[in-house]
Backbone bond lengths (Angstrom), bond angles and torsions (degrees), N, CA, C in turn:
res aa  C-N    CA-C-N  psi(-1)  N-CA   C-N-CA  omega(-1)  CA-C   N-CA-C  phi
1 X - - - 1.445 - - 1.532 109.00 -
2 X 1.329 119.16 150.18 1.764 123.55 -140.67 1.838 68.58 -108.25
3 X 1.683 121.85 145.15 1.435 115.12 171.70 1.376 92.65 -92.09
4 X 1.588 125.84 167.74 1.474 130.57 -179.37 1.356 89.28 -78.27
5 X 1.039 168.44 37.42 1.607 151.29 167.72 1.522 106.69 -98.84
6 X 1.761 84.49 -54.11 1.352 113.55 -170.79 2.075 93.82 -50.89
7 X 1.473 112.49 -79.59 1.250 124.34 177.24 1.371 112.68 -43.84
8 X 1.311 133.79 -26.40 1.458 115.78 172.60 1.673 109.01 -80.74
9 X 0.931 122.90 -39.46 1.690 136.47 178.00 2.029 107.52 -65.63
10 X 1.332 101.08 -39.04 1.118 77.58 -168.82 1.773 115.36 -120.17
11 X 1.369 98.28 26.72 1.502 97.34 -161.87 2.362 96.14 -123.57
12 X 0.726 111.89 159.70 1.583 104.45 -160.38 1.297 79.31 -115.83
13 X 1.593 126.14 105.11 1.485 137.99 161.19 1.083 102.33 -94.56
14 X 1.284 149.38 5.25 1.776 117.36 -176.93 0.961 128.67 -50.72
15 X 1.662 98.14 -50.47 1.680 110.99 -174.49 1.803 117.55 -51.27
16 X 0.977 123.32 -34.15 2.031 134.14 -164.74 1.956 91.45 -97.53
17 X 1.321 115.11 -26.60 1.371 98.89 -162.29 1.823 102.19 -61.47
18 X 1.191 104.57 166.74 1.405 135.31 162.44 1.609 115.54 -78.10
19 X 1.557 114.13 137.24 1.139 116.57 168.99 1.422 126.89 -51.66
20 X 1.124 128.26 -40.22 1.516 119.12 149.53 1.522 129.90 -42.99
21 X 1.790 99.83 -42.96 1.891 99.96 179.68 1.501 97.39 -59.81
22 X 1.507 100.75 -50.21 2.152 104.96 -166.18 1.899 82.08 -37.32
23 X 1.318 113.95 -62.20 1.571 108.44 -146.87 1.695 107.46 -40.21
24 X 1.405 101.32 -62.08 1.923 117.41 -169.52 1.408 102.20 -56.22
25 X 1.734 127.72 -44.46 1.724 119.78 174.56 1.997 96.99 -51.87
26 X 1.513 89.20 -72.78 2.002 75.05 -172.67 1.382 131.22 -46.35
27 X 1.480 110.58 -19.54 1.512 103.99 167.76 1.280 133.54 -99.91
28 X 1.561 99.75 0.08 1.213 120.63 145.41 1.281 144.31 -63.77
29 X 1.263 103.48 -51.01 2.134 125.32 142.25 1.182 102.59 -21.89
30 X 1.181 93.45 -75.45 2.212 110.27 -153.04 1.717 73.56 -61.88
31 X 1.068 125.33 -114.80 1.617 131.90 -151.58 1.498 115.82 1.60
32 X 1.528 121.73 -41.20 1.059 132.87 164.27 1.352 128.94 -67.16
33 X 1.429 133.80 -43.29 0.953 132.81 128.46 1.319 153.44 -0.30
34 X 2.124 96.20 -67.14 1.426 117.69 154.54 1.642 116.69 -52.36
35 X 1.472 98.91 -45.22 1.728 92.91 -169.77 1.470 96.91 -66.89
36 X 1.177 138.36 -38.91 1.671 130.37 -146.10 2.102 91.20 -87.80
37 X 0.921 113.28 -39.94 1.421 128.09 -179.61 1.812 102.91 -68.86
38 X 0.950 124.84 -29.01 1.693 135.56 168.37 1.782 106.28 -80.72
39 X 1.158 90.80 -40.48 2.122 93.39 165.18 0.790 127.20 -73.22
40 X 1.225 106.12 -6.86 1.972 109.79 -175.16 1.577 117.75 -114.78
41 X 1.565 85.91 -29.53 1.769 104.11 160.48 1.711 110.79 -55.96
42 X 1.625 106.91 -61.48 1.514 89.81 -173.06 1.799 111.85 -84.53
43 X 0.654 101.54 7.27 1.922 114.36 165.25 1.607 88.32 89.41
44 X 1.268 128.14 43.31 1.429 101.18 159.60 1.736 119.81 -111.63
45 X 1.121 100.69 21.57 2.204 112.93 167.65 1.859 83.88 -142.69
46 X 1.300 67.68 150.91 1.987 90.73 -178.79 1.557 99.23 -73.95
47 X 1.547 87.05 151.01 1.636 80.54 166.20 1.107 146.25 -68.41
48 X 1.501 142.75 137.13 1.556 149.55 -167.86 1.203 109.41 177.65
49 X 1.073 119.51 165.54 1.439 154.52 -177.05 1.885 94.09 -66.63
50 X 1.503 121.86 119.89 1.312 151.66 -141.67 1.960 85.96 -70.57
51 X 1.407 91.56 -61.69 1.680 108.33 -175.45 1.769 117.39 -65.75
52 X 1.626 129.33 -41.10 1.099 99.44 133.78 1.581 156.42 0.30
53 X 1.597 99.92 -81.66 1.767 113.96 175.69 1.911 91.19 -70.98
54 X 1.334 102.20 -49.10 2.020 87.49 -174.92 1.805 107.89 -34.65
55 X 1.605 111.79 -54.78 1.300 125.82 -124.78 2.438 74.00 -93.50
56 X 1.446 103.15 -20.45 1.386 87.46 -178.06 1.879 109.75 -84.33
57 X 1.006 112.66 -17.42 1.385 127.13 -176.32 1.674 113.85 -83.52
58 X 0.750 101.68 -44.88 2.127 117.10 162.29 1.406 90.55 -78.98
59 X 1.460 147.39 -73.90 1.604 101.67 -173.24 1.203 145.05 -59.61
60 X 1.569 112.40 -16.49 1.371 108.69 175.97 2.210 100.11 -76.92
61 X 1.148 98.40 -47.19 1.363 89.26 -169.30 1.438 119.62 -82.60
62 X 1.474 110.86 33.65 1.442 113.91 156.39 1.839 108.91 -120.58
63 X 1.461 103.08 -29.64 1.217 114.51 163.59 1.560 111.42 -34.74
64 X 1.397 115.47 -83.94 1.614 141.44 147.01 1.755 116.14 0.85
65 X 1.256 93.79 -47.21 1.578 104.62 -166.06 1.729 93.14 -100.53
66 X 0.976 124.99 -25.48 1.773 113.72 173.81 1.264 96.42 -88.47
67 X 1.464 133.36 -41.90 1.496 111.81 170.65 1.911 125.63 -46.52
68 X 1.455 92.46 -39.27 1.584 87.93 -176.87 1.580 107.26 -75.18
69 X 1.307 125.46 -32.51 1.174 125.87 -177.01 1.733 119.27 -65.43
70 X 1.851 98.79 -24.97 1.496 87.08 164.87 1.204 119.77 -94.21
71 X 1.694 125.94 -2.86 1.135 130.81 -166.99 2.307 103.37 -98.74
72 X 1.545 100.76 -21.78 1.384 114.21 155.07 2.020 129.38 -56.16
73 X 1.343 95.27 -46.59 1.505 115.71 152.36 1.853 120.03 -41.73
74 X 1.222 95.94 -46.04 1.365 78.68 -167.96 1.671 105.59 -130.32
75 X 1.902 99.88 52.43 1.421 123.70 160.47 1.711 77.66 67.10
76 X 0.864 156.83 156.20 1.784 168.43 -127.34 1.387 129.38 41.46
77 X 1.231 110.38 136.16 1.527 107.42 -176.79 1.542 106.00 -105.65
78 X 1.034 113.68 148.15 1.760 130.83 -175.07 1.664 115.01 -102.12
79 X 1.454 109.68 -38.34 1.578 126.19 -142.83 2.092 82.25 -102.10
80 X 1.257 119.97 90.98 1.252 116.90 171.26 1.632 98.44 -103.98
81 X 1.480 93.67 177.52 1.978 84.17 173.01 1.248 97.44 -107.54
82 X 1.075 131.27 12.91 1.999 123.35 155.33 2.029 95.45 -55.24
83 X 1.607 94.49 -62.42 1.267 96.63 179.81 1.432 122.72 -24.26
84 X 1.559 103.37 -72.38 1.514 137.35 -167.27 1.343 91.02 -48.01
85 X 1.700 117.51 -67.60 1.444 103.78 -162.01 1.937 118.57 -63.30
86 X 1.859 109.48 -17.19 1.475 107.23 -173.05 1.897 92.15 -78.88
87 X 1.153 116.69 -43.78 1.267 94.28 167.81 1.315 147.28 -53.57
88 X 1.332 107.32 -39.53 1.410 124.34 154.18 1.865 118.16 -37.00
89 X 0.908 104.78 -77.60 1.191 131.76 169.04 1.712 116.72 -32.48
90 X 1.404 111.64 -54.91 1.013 119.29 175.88 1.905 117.09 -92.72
91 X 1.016 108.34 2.14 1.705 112.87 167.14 1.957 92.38 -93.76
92 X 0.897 112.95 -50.28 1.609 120.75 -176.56 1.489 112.36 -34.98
93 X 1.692 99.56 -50.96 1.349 108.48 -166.68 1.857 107.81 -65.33
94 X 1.557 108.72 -32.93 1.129 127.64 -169.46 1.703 109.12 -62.69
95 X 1.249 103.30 -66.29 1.608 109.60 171.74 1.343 118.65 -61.41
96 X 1.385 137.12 -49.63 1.397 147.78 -161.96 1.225 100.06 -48.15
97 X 1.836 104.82 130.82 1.497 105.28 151.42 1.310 131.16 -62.59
């Protein structure tokens, strides 16, 4: 069974969604946005373009989530929080002022 995380991250719904879903993805966008654009305001992510750091933060954690999903396939899990936290950790280092 596919988890919804996995399927919202890695599956391209725009096209079938509903004008309400369009609404909650775009204000979902922007919200993200706002926060990364509020990090850069008080100088704590370097400066760049908001969608950039978005678009680097959604690839690792869809990356992450198709790894576990192929590593779910074949009875093993991938997605530990050793993982979580070296990823963490290492996107941090990337943005941080």
């Amino acid at each position: 069974q596919l988890d919804p995380a996995v399927f919202l991250e890695l599956h391209c719904h725009d096209t079938y969604l509903d004008t309400h879903s369009r609404q909650i993805a775009g204000a979902h966008e922007q919200a993200l946005k706002a926060f990364v654009k509020s990090g850069i305001g008080a100088c704590a992510l370097r400066p760049t373009e908001a969608e950039i750091v978005v678009a680097m933060l959604r690839g690792t954690a869809t990356t992450l989530l198709r790894q576990e999903a192929v590593a779910r396939a074949r009875g093993e899990t991938f997605l530990t929080l050793a993982r979580i936290e070296q990823s963490a950790t290492y996107l941090w280092q990337a943005i941080a002022a």
